[in-house]
C-alpha positions in Angstrom: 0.0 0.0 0.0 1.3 3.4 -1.2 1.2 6.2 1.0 0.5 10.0 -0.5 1.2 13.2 1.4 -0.3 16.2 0.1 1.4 19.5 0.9 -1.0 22.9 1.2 0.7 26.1 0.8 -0.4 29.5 2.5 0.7 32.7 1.9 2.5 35.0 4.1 2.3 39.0 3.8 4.7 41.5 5.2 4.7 45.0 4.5 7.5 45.5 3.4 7.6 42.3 0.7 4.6 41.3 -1.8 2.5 37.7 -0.9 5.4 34.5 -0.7 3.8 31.4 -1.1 5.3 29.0 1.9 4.8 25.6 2.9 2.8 25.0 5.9 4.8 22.2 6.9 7.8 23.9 7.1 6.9 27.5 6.4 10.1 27.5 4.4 9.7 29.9 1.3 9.0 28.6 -1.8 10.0 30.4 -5.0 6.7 31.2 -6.3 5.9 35.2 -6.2 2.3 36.5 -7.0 2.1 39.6 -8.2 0.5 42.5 -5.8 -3.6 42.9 -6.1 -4.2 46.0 -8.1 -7.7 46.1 -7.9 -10.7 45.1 -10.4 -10.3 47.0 -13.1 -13.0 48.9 -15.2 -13.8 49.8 -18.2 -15.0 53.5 -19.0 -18.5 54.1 -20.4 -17.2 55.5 -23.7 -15.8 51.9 -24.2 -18.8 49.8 -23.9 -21.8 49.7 -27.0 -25.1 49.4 -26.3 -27.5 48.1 -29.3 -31.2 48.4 -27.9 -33.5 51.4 -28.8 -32.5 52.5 -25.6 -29.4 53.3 -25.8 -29.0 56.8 -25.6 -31.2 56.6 -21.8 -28.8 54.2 -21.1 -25.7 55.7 -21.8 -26.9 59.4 -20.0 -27.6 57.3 -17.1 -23.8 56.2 -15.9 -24.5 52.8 -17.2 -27.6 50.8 -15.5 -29.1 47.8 -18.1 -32.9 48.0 -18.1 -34.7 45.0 -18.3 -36.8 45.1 -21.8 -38.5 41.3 -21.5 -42.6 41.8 -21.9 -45.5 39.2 -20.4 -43.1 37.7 -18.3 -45.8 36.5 -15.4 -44.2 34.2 -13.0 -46.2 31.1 -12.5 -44.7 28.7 -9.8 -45.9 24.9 -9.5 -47.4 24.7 -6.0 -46.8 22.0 -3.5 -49.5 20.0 -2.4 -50.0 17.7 0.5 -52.6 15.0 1.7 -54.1 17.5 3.3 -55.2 19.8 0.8 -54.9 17.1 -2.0 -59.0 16.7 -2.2 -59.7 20.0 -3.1 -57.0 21.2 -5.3 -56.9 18.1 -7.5 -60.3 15.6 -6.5 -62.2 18.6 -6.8 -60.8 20.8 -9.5 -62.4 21.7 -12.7 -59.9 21.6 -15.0 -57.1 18.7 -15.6 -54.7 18.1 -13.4 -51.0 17.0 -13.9 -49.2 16.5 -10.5 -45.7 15.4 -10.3 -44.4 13.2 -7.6 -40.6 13.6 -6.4 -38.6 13.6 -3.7 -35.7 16.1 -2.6 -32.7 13.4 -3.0 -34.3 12.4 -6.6 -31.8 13.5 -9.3 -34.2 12.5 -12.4 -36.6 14.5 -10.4 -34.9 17.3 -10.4 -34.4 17.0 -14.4 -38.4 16.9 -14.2 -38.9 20.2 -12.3 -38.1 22.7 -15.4 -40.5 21.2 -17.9 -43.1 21.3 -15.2 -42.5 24.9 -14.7 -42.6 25.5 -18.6 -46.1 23.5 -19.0 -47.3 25.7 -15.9 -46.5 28.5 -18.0 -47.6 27.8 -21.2 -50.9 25.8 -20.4 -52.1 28.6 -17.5 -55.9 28.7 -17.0 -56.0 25.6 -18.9 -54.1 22.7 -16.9 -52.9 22.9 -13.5 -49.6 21.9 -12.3 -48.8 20.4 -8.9 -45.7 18.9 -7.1 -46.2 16.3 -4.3 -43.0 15.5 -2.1 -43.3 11.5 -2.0 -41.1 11.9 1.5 -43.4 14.6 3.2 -46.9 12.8 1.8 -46.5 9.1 1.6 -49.9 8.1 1.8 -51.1 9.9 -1.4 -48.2 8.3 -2.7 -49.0 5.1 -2.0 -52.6 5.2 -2.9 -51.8 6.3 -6.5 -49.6 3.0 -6.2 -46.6 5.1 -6.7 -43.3 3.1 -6.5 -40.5 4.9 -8.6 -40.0 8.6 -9.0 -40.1 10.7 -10.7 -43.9 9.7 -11.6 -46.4 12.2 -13.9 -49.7 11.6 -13.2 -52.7 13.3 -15.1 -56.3 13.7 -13.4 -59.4 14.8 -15.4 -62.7 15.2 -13.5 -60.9 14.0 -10.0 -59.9 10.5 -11.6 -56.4 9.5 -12.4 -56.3 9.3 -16.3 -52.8 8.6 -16.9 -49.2 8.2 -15.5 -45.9 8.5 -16.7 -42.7 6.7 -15.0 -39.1 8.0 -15.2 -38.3 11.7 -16.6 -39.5 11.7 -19.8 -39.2 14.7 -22.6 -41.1 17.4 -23.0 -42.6 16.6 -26.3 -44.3 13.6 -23.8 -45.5 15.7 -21.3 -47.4 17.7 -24.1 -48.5 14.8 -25.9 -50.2 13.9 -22.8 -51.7 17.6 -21.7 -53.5 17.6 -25.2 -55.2 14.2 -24.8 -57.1 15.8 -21.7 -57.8 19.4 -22.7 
């Protein structure tokens, strides 16, 4: 068996001498020099272009960006529990997709995006809902939910359809058109 012994450096400052890199075993100095910090430097407002119509704002202004994105609304999946689970998804009016994951799932976490995109893009039509499988195990289990991430699409408070495994988007939307 081979035995490995890593040496860290550190750096020690004087006043009078720029940063020497020494060993911390010996704290003998090594011939490595860094150069003294200088500072960030920055570049003068003459020197940087800007190409949107608002460019002449911008530039009398000392620099700020403003933000020119339109219809932006944020729409955030809600979490839902077995608590509330009968009346946002039994009793809702309008299709349901609700994905079940758990914080430790990595595939899950793939998942979470497209979710967040269908939220967006089917708003008012289909609603989207996250269920933590760790926090809400008996929903879980009544949906006979064994391997996450699992998709599963309600219509009228009765499950429709399930998907197993992160799946693309294209999938997801296949799906979300079947019910609307």
């Amino acid at each position: 068996m081979a035995t490995v012994q890593l040496e860290s450096f550190c750096l020690i400052r004087s006043s009078q001498h720029p940063p020497i890199a020494a060993s911390s075993l010996s704290c003998r100095p090594i011939t490595a020099r860094f150069p003294p910090y200088t500072g960030l430097k920055q570049r003068p407002l003459a020197a940087i272009s800007f190409r949107s119509q608002f460019a002449s704002r911008v530039g009398s202004r000392g620099g700020r960006v403003l933000c020119e994105a339109r219809d932006t609304a944020a729409v955030e999946v809600a979490s839902i529990t077995d608590e509330n689970w009968q009346s946002l998804v039994i009793e809702s009016e309008t299709p349901v997709l609700v994905e079940f994951w758990a914080p430790w799932c990595g595939p899950c976490r793939m998942m979470h995006p497209l979710i967040d995109e269908l939220a967006k893009e089917y708003v008012g039509k289909f609603k989207c809902y996250k269920l933590n499988t760790d926090e809400s195990p008996s929903t879980a289990t009544r949906y006979g939910v064994r391997s996450i991430p699992t998709v599963i699409f309600f219509k009228d408070g009765e499950k429709k359809d399930a998907i197993i495994g992160a799946v693309p988007k294209a999938s997801l939307i296949t799906n979300i058109e079947k019910f609307l």
